[in-house]
C-alpha positions in Angstrom: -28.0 -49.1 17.9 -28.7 -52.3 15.8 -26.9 -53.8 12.9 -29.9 -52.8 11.1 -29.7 -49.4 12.1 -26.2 -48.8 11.3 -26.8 -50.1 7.6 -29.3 -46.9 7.1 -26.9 -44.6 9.0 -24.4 -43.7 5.7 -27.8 -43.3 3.4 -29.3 -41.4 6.6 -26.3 -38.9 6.8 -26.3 -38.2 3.0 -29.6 -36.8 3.1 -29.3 -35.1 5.7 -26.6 -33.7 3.9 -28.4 -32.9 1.2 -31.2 -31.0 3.1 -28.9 -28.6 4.5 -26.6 -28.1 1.7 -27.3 -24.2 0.9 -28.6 -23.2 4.2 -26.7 -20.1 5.5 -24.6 -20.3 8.9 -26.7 -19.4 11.7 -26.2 -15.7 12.1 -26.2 -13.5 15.7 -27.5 -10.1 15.9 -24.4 -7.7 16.7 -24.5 -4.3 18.5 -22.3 -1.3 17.9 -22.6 1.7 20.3 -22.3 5.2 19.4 -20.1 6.5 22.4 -18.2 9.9 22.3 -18.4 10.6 18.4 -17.5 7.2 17.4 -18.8 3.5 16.3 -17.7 0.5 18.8 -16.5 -1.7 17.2 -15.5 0.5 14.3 -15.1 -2.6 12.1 -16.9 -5.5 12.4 -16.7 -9.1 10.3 -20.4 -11.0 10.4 -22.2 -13.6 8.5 -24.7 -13.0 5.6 -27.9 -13.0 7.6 -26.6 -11.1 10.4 -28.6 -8.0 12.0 -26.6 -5.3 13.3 -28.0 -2.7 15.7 -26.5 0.7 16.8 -27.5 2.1 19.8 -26.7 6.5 20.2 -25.5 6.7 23.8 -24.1 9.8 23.2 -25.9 13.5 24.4 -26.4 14.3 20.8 -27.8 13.0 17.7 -26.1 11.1 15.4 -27.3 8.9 11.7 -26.1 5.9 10.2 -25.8 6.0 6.7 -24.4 3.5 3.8 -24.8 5.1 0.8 -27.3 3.5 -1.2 -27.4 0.3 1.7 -29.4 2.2 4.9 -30.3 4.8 6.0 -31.3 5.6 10.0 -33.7 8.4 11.0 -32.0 10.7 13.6 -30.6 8.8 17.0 -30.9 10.6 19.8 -29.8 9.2 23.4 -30.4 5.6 23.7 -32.1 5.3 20.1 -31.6 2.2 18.3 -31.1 1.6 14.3 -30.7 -2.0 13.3 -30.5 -3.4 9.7 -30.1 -7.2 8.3 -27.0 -7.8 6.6 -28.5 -10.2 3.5 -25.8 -10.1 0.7 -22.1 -10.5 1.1 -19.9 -7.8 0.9 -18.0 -4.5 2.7 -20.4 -2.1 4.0 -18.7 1.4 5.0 -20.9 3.9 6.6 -20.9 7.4 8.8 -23.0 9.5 10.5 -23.9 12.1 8.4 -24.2 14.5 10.6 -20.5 13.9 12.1 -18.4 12.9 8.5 -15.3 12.2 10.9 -17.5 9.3 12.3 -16.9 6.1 10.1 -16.7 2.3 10.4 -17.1 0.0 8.0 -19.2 -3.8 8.0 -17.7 -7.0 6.4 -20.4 -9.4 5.6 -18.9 -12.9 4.4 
């Protein structure tokens, strides 16, 4: 790199800066499985922007609810539900069909 180059490279780095200041941390998709009447992981920490996506691979149905959040139609064997996690915040949900079955999303 030049002498000249290395001048720019402070004013270069604070816009830079500047343009990504606000953007959210990239966020993965996450799965959670529905195995023998419960959600694995049963608590999960993500990042805002993260989509989460529960797969039913139990025999029978099952739904995943967060009251007033989401709401998924009836799983049955190897149905998916997946939802985008956009505002921070603790998430608990169930299947409403099996109350025992809880778990509970931290979005940060």
């Amino acid at each position: 790199m030049t002498s000249r180059a290395l001048r720019h490279l402070p004013a270069c780095l604070a816009v830079t800066m500047a343009l990504f200041a606000g953007v959210p941390a990239y966020a993965e998709d996450v799965n959670i499985s529905i195995d023998n009447f419960t959600f694995q992981p049963a608590e999960l920490t993500v990042k805002v922007g993260t989509t989460v996506t529960w797969t039913n691979r139990d025999d029978i149905p099952h739904l995943v609810v967060s009251a007033g959040k989401f709401r998924s139609k009836a799983l049955d064997t190897d149905d998916k539900f997946s939802f985008t996690f956009t505002a921070a915040g603790d998430y608990k949900y169930f299947c409403s069909l099996h109350p025992h079955m809880t778990g509970t999303i931290k979005v940060e």
